[in-house]
Each structure stands twice: as C-alpha cells, then as structure tokens.
N, CA, C and O of each residue as an XYZ file, in Angstrom:
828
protein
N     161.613    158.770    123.072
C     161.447    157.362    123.440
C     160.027    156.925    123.089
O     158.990    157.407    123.543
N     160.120    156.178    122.424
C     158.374    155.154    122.381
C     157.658    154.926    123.369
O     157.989    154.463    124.460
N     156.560    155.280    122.965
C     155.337    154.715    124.194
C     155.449    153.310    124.242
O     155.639    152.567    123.279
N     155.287    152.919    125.718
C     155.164    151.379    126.064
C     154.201    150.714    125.823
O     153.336    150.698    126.699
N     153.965    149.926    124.586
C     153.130    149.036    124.153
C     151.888    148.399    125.005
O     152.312    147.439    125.649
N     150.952    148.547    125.148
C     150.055    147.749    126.418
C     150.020    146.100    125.919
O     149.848    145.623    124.797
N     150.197    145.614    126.905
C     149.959    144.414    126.561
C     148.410    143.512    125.847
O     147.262    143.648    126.270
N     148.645    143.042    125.238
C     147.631    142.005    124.101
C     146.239    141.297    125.542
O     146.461    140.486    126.441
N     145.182    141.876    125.272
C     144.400    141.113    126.443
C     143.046    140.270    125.798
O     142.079    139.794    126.392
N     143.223    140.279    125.030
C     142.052    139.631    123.818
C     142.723    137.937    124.126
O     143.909    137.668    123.935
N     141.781    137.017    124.584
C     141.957    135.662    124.645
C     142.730    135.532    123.071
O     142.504    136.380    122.207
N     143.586    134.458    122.848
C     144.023    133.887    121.651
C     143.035    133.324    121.094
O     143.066    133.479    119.873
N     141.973    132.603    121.548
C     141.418    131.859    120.803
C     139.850    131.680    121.769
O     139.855    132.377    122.784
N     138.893    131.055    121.607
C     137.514    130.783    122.441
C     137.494    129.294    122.326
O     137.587    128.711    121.245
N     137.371    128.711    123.461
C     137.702    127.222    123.313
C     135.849    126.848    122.647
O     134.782    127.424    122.857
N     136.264    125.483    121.710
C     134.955    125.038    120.894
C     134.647    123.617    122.000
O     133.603    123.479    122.636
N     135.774    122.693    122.029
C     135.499    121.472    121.990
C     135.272    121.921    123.688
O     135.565    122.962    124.277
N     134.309    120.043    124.393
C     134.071    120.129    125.655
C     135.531    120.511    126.344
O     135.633    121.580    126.946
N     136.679    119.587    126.234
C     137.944    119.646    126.592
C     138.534    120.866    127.001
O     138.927    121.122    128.139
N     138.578    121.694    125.891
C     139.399    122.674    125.925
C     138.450    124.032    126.786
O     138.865    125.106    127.221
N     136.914    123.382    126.793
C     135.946    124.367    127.548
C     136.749    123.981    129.005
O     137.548    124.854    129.345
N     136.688    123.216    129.595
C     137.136    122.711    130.385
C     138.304    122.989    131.345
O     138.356    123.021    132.574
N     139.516    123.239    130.080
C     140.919    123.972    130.421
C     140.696    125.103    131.025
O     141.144    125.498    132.101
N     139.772    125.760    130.073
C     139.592    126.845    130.350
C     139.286    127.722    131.752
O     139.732    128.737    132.286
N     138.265    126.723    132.020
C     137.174    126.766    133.145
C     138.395    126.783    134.557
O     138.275    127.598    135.472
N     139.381    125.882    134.516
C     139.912    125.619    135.269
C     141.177    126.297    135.298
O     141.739    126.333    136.393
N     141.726    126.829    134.340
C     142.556    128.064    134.481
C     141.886    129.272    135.073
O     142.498    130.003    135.852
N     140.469    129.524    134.670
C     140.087    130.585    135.818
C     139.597    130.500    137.138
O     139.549    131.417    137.958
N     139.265    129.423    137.268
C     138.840    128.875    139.168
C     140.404    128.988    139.397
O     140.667    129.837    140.248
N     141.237    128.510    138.990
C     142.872    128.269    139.369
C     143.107    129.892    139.354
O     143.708    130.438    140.279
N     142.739    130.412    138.556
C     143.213    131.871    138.875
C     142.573    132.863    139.557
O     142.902    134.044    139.443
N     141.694    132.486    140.250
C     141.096    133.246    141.123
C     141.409    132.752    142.635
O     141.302    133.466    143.632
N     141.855    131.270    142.616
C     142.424    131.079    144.279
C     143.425    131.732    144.410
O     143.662    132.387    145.425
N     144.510    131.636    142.968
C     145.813    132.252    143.388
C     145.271    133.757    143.789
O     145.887    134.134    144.786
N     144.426    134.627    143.388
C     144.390    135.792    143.655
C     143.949    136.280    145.268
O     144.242    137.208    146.021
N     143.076    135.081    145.306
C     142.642    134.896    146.869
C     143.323    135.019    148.027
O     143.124    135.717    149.021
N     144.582    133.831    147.602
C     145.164    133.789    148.446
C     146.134    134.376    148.416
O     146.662    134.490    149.522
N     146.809    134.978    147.337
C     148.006    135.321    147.500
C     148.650    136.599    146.687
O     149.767    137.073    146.480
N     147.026    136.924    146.289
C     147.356    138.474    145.772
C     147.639    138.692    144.456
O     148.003    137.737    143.769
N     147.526    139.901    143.934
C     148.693    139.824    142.599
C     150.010    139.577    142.722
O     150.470    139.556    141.580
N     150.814    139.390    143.479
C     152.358    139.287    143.725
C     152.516    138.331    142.928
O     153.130    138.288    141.862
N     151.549    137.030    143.846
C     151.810    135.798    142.920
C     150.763    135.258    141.816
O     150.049    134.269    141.647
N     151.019    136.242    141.285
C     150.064    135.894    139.879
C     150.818    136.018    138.688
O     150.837    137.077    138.060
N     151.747    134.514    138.161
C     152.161    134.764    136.918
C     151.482    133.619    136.459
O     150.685    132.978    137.145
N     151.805    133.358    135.277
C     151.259    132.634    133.801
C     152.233    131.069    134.637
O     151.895    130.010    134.108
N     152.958    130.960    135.416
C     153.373    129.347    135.598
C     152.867    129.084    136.329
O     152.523    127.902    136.310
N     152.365    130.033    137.677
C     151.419    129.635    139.105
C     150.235    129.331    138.376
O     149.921    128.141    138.407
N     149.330    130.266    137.582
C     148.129    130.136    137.315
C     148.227    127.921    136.461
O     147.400    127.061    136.762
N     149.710    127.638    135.277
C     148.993    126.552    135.001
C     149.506    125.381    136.213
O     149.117    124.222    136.071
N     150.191    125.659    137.132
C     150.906    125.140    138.172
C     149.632    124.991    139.030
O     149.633    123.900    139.601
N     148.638    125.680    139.279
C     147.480    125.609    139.947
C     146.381    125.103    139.273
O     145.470    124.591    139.923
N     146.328    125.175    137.996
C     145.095    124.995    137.440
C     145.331    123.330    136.838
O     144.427    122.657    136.343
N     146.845    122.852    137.029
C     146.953    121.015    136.510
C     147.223    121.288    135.131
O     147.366    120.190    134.592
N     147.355    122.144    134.348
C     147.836    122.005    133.285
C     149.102    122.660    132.893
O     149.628    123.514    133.606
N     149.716    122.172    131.491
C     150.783    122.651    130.846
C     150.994    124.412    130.738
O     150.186    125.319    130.942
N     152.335    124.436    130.358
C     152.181    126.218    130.034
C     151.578    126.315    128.600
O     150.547    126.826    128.162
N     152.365    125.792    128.172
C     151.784    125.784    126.283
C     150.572    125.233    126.489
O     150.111    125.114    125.355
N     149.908    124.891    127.140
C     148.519    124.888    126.490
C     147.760    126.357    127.401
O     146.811    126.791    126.749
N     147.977    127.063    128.576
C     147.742    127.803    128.995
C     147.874    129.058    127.812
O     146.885    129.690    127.440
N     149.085    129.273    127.355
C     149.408    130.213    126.339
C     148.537    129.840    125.172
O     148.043    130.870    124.711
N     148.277    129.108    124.724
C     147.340    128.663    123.447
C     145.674    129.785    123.988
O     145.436    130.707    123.207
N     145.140    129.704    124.657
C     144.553    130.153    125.164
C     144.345    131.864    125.434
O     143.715    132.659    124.737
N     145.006    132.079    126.527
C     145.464    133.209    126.893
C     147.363    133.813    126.364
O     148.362    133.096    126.425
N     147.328    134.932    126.004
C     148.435    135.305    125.732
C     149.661    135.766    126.928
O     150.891    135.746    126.881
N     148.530    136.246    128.160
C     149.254    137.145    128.966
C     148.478    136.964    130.195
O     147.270    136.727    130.211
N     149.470    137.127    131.550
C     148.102    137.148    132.642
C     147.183    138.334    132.689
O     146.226    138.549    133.432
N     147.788    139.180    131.550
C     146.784    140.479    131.577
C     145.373    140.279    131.015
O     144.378    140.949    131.289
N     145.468    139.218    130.165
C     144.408    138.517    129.276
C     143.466    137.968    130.413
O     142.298    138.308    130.597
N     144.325    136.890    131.274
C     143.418    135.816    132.325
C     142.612    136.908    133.070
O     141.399    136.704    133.105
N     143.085    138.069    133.693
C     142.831    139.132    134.278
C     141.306    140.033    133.358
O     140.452    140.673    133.972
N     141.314    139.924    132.500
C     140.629    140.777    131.422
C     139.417    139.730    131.459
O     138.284    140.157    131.678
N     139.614    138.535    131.274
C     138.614    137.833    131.345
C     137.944    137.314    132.599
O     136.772    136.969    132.445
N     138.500    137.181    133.908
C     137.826    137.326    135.373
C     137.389    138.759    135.561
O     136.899    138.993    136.666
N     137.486    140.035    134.486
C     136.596    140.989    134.774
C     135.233    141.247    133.966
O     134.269    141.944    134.281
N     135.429    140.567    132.978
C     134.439    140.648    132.188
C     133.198    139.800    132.792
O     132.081    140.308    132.690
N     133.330    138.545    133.411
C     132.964    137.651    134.010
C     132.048    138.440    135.183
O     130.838    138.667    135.183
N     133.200    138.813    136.305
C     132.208    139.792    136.958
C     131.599    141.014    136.773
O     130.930    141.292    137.768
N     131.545    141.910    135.866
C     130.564    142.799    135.089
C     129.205    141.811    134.630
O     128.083    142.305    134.517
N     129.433    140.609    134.431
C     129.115    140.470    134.389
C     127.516    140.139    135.304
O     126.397    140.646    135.225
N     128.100    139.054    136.144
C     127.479    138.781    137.505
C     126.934    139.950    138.145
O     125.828    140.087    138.668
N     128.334    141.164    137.966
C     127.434    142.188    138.822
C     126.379    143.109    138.536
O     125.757    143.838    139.309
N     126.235    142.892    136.761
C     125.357    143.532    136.300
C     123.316    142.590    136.562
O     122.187    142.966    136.879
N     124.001    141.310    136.168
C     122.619    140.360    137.159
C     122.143    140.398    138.531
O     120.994    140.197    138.923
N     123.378    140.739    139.338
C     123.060    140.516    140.821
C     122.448    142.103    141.038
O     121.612    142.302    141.919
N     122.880    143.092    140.259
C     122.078    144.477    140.390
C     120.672    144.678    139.545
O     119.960    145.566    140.013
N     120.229    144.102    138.553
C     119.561    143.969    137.963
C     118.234    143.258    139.088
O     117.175    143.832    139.343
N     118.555    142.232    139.492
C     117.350    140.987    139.971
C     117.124    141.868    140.953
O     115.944    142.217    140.929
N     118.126    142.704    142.348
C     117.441    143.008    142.910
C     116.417    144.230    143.299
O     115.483    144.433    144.075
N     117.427    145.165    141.923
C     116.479    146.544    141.402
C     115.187    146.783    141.133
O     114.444    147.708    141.460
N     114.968    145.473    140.262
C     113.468    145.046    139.264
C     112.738    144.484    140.325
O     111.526    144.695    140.299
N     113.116    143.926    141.101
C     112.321    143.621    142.334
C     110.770    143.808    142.824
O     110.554    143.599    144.018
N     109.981    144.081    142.217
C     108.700    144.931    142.060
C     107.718    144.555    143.694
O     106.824    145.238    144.194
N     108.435    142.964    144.297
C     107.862    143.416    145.347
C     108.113    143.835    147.016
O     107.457    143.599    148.031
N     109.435    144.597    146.754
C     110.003    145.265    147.354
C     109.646    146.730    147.290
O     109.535    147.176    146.148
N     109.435    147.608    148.340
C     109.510    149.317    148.053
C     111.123    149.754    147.191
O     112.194    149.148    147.156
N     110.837    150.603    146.789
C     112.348    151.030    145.919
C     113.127    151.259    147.063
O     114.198    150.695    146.836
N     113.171    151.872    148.357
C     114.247    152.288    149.479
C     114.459    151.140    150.035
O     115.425    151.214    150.794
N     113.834    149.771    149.985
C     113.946    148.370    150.035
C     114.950    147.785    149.517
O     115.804    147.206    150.189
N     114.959    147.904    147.819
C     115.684    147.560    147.016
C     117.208    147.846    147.127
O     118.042    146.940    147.116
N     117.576    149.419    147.256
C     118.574    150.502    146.928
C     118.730    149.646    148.607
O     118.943    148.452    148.396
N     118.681    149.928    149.980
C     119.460    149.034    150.780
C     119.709    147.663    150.486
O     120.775    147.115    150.766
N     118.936    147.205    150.037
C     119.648    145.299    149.771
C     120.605    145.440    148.479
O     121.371    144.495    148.287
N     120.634    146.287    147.769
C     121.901    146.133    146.352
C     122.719    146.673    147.111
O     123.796    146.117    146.892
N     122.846    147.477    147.919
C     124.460    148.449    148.770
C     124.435    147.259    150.230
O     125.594    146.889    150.414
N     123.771    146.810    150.932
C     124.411    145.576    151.318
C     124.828    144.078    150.645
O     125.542    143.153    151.032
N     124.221    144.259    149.744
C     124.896    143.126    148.899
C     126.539    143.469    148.080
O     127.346    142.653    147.635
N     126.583    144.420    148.098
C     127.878    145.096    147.007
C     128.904    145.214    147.953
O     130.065    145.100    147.561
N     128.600    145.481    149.462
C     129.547    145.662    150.580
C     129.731    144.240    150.866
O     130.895    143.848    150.785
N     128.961    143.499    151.139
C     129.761    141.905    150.721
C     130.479    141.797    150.493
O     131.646    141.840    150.883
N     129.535    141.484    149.199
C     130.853    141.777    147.860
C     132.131    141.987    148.367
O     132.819    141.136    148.932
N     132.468    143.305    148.118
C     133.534    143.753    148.112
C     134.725    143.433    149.028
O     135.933    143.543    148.814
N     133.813    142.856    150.484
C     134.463    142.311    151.235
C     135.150    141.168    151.504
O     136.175    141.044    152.174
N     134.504    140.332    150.925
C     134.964    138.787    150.323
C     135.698    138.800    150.045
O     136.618    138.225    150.627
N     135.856    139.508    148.876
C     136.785    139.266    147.468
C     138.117    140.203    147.114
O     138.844    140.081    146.128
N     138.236    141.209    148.235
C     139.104    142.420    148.394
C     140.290    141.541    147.509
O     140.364    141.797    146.308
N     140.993    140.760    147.945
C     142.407    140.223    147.355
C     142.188    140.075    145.876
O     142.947    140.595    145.058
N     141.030    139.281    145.511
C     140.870    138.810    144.039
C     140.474    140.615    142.955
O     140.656    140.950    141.785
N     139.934    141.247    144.094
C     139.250    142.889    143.105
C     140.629    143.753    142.998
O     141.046    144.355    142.009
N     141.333    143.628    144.538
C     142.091    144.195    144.155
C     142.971    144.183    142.914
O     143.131    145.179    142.209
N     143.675    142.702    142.630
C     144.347    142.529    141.146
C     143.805    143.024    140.047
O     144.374    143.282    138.986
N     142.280    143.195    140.429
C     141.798    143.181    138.786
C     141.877    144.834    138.740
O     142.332    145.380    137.735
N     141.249    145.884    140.281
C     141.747    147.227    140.156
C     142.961    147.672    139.334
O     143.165    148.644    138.607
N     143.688    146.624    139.706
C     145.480    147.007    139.268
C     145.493    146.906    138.063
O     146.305    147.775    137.744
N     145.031    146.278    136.847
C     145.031    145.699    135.595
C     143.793    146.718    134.919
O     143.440    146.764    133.741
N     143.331    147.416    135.948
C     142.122    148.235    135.246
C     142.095    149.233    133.975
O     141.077    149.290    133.285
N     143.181    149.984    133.690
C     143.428    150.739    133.134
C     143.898    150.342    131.541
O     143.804    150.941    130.470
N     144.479    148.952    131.968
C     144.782    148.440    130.359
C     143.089    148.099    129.945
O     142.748    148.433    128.811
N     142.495    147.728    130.459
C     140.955    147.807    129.560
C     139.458    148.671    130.048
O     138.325    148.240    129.835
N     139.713    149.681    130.587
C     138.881    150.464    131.189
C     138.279    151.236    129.946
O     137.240    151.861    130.160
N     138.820    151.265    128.658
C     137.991    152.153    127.270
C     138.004    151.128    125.910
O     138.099    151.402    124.714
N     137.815    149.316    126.902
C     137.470    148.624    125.921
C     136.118    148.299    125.438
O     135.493    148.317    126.498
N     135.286    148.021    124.540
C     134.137    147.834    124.344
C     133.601    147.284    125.263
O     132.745    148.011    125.767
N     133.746    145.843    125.970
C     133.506    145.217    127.183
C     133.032    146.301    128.005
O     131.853    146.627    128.140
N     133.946    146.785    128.494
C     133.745    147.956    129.650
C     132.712    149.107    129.655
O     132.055    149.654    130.540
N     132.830    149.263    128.282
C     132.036    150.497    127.720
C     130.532    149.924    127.797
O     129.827    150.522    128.609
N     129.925    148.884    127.104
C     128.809    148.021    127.015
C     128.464    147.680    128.781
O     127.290    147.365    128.979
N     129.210    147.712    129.815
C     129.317    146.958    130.872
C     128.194    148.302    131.379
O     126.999    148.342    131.674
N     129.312    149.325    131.289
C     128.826    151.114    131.803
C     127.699    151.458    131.647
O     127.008    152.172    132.374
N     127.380    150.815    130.391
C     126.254    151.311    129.562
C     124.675    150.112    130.202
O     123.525    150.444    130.491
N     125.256    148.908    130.208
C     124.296    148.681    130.793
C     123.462    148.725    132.364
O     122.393    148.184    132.646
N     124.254    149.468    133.144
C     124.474    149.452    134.668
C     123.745    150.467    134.902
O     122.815    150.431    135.709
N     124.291    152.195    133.774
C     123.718    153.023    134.003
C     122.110    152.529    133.558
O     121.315    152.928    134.409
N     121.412    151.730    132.392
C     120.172    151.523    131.908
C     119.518    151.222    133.439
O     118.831    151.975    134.128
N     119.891    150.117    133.664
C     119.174    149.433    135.091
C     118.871    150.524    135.657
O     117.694    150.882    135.609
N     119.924    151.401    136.392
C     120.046    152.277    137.493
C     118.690    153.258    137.259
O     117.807    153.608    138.043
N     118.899    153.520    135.958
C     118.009    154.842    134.895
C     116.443    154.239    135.312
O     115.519    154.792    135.908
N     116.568    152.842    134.723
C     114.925    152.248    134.705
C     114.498    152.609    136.494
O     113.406    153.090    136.796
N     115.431    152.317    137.387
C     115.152    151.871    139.068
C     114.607    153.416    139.568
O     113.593    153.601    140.241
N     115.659    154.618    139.001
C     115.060    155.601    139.472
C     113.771    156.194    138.692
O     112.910    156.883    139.239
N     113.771    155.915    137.683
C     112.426    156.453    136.907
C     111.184    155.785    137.268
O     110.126    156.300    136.906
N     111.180    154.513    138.057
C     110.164    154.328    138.619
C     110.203    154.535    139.942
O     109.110    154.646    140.499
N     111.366    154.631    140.721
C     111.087    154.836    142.045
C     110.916    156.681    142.296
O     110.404    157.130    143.322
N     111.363    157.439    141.337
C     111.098    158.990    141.801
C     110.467    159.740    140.050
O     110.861    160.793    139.550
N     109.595    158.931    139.562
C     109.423    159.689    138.105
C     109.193    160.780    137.813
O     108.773    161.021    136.681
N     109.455    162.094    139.019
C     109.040    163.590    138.880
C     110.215    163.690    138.699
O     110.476    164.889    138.610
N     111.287    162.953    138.570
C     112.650    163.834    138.347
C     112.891    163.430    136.462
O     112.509    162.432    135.851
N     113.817    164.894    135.849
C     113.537    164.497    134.433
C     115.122    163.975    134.497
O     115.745    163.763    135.537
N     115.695    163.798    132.945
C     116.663    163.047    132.296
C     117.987    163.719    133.180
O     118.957    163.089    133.603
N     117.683    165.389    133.340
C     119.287    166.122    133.998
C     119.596    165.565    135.274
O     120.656    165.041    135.616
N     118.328    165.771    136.088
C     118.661    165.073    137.805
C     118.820    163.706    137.549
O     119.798    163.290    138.171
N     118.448    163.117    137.107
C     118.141    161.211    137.148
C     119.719    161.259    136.516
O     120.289    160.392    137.178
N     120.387    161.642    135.883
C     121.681    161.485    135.065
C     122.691    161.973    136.529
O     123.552    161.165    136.877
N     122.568    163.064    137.195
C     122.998    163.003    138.162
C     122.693    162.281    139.282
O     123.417    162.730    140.171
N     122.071    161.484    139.675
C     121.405    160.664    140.688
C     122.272    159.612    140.419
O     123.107    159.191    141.220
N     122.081    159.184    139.302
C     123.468    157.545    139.091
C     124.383    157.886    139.045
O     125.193    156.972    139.200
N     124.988    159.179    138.843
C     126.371    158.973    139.288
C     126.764    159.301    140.393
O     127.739    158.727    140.877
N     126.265    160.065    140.909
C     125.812    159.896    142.707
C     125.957    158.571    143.326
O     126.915    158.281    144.042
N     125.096    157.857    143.071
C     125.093    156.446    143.676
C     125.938    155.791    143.233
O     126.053    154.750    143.881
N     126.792    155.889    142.221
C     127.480    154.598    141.734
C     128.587    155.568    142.336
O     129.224    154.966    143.200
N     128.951    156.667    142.188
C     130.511    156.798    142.630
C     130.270    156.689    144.514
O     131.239    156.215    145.105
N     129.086    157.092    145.367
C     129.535    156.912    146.517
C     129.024    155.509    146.959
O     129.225    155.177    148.127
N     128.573    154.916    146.367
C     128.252    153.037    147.010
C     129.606    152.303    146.386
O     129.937    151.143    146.634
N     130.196    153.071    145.669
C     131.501    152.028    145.079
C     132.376    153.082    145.760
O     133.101    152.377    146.463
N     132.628    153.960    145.905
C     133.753    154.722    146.640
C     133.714    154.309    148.693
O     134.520    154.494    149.605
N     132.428    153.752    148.611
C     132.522    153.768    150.206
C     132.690    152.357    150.577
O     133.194    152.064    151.661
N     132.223    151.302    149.584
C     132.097    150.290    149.211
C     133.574    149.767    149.145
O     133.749    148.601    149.497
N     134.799    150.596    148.680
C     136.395    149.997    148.440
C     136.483    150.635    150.277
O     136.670    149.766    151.128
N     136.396    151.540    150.567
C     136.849    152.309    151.503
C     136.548    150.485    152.868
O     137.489    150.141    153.584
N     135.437    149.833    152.895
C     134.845    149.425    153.809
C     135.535    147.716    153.421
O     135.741    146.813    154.232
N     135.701    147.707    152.374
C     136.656    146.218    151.995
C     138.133    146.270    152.624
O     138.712    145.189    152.732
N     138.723    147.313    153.004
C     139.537    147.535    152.967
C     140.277    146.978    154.802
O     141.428    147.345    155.037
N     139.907    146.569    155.344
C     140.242    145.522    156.161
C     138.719    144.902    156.503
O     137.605    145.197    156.071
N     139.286    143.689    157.693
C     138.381    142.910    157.635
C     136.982    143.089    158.948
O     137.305    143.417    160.090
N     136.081    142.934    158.736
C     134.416    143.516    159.203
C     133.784    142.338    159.519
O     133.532    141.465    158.689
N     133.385    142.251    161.282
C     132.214    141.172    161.507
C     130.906    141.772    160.634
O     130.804    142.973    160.385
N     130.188    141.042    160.321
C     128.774    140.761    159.271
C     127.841    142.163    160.381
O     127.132    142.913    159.712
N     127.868    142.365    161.511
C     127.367    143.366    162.065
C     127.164    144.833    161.335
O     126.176    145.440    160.920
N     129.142    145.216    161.398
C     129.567    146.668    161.430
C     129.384    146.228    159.459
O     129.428    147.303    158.860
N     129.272    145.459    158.806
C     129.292    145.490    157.513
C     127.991    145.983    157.617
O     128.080    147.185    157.368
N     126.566    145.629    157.905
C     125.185    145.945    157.869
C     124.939    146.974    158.159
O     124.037    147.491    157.501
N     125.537    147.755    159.190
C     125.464    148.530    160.041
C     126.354    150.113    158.932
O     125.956    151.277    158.920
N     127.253    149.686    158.362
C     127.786    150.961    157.348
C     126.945    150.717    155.939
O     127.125    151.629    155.132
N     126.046    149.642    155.485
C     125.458    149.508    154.019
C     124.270    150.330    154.584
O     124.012    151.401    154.035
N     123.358    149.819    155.879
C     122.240    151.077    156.279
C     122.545    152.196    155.914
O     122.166    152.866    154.953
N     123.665    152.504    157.183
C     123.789    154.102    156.949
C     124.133    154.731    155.541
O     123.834    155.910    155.353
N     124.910    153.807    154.277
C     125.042    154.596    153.213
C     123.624    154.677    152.627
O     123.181    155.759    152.240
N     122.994    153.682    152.565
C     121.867    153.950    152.148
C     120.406    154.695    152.271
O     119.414    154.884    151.567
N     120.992    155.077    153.915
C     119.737    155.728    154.353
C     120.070    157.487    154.083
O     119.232    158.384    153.996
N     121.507    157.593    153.995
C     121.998    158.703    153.415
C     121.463    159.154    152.135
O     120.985    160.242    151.817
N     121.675    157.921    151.370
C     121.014    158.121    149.380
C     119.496    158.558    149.900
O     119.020    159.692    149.862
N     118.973    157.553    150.312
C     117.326    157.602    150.092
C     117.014    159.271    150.447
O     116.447    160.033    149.664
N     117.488    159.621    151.723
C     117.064    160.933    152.226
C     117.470    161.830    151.265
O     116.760    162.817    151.072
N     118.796    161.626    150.423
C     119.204    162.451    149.493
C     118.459    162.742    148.316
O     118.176    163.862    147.891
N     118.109    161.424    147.734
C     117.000    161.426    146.586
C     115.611    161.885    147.149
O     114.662    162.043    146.381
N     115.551    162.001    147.884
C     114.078    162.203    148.050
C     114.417    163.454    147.985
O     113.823    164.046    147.084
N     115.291    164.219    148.711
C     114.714    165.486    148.030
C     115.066    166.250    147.229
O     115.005    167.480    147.226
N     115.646    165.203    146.148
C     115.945    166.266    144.793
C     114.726    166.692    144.171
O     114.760    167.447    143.199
C-alpha cells in the first residue's frame, strides 16, 4: 500500500496588493478565535472563511489546506517567540538569573493563555517539524540561548553550553505544556516559573 501523501502546507500564493494583505490578515485573526474557542475539532477551511467574512474560493486562492492556515500561525509564533526570548535574554540590565526567571515566567503565560490555540498547532506539528522554517526557527533559539549562556557562565566550553540548552529548552517547555494543561490563578503560575527556574540556575551553576 502507498504511503499517505502529507498534505501541501506552502501558502498558494503571498498576497501583494493592500486588499488581499488584508484577507489575509483576517483569515488568521479568524483562525485563531476559532482555535480559541473551540479547539481543533472545529477547525475546517468553511468555519475559518465563515469567521473571517469571506468567501471559500477566495480563502483557497490563498491557502490550500487548513494544514497550510496552521503552518502559517506557527511560523508567526516562532516567530514572536523567538523576539519575546531574545529582548529578554539580551537584557544587559538585568543579572542573567534575572533574565532566565522572567523568560520561564513569561513562556508559562504563554502557554497558559493560549493552551487551545498551541494545542492545534502541537497536533499539525509533525507535518512541518523538518521544514526549513522550523529548522532556521531551532537554529535561531539555540544562537540566543548559546550567546545568554556564554555570557552568563563563560568558564563553560562548546560540550557543556550544548548541553545546558537542551537542558533548558526541553525542561522549561516540557514543564511549561505540563503547567498549561488546566487552568492556574496568576499566583500558583509564578509560584511553579520560580521554582523551575531556581532549579536551572542552581543547576547551571554548578556545571
């Protein structure tokens, strides 16, 4: 039997004119309430132009697939999340154990907010998880991370510092889904981003 084709996630086209910037814009605000509110269940290609005020055929002109609309609300946030980790890493007038708690309470936010909308995109992950996007995304996350620890611990060389980010990125994002995962007064959210973080710091310090 044939392998099952993955579906096409490359936009059809990049809108030029203001107009069609526009469509655009509003097929993805439209597709991120539906995700909000109502999950992937209800996330097809007629809700998204049923929500967003426009036609299907012009939705399809656009995007091919909701795997596409999906592909592009992740790229979007790689995006964001690569700025919102960036500004507060570089931070220079913050101590580095300063920094590393305000990016892991900011990411537990995160995560908390948006559980319904991350979750869909978790689900869709695998059709573009070894696309260039993703790869470039990886690549720039680990740089940041690389620059943050080489100035906050520079006695450690390239082997530990290579293990140190993936340290932090798999347990601030592994504890990070674990803590989205129902809903948290702003307290017990502060109160689990400390403790992961005061865990890292003590950890790094004494590699």
């Amino acid at each position: 039997m044939a392998a099952q084709q993955k579906p096409k996630i490359s936009a059809r086209k990049r809108p030029q004119q203001d107009r069609s910037k526009h469509l655009v814009a509003a097929v993805l605000e439209a597709s991120i309430r539906i995700l909000k509110r109502d999950g992937a269940g209800g996330f097809t290609m007629a809700r998204i132009a049923e929500e967003a005020g426009v036609s299907v055929g012009s939705l399809y002109q656009y995007f091919p697939n909701k795997q596409a609309v999906l592909f592009r609300l992740q790229t979007a946030e790689w995006e964001e999340n690569s700025a919102f980790l960036a500004a507060i890493l570089v931070d220079g007038r913050q101590s580095w154990e300063a920094r590393l708690k305000a990016m892991i309470r900011r990411f537990y936010y995160s995560e908390c907010e948006e559980a319904p909308f991350r979750k869909a995109l978790d689900d869709a992950a695998p059709l573009y998880h070894q696309t260039p996007e993703a790869i470039e995304h990886h690549k720039a996350n680990a740089k940041i991370l690389s620059d943050f620890l080489a100035e906050a611990l520079p006695r450690l060389g390239p082997a530990k510092r290579a293990f140190a980010i993936d340290m932090l990125k798999t347990t601030v994002s592994a504890i990070g889904n674990k803590v989205s995962e129902q809903e948290r007064p702003p307290a017990q959210i502060d109160a689990l981003a400390a403790a992961t973080a005061d865990m890292l710091i003590a950890w790094l310090k004494g590699l």
